[in-house]
C-alpha positions in Angstrom: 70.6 31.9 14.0 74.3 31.8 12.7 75.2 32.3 8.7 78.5 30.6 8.3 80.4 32.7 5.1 81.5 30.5 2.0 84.7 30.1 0.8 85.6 33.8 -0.7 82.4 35.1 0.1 82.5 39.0 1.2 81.2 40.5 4.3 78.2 42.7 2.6 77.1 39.7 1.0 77.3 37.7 3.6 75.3 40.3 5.8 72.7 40.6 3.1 72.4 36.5 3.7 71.6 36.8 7.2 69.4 40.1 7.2 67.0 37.6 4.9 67.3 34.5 7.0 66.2 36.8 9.9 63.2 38.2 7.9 62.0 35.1 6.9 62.2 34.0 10.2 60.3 36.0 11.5 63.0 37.6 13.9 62.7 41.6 12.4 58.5 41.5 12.8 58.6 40.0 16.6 61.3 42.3 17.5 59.6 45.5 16.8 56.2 43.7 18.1 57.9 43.0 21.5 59.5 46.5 21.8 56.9 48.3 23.9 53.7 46.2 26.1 50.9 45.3 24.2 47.5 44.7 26.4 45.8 42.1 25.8 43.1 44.7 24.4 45.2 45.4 21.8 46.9 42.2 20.7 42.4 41.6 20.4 42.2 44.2 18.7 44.9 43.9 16.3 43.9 40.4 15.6 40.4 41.0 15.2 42.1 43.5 12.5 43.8 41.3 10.5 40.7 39.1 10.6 39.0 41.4 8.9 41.2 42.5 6.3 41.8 38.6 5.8 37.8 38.7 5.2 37.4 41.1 2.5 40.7 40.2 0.5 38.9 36.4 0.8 35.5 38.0 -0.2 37.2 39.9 -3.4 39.0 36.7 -4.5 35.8 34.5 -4.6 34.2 37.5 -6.0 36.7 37.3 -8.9 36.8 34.1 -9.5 32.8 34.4 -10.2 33.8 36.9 -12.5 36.6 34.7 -14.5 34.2 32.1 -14.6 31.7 34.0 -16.4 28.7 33.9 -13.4 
């Protein structure tokens, strides 16, 4: 990843420009995921997780759309 600076552009801002290139990459989350082992237990575990969660935030939105709609 490389964040060439613009003409007259300063370092912080500059920095600032990279540091959110590299989050939206991606770069900051699979860093600290990769910075101790993970079984593969766990990585089931955490998935099955975010399943869930991904479940009931799906179940409330449905639920309020019902509820916009007026059923």
């Amino acid at each position: 990843m490389k964040a060439t600076p613009k003409p007259r552009e300063r370092i912080d801002s500059l920095l600032r420009r990279f540091k959110k290139m590299c989050e939206k990459d991606g770069l900051v989350k699979d860093i600290k995921r990769n910075m101790h082992y993970e079984s593969p237990s766990e990585k089931r575990r955490r998935t099955n997780v975010k399943r869930e969660r991904q479940a009931v935030k799906d179940r409330l939105a449905l639920r309020a759309q019902g509820r916009q709609r007026g059923g």
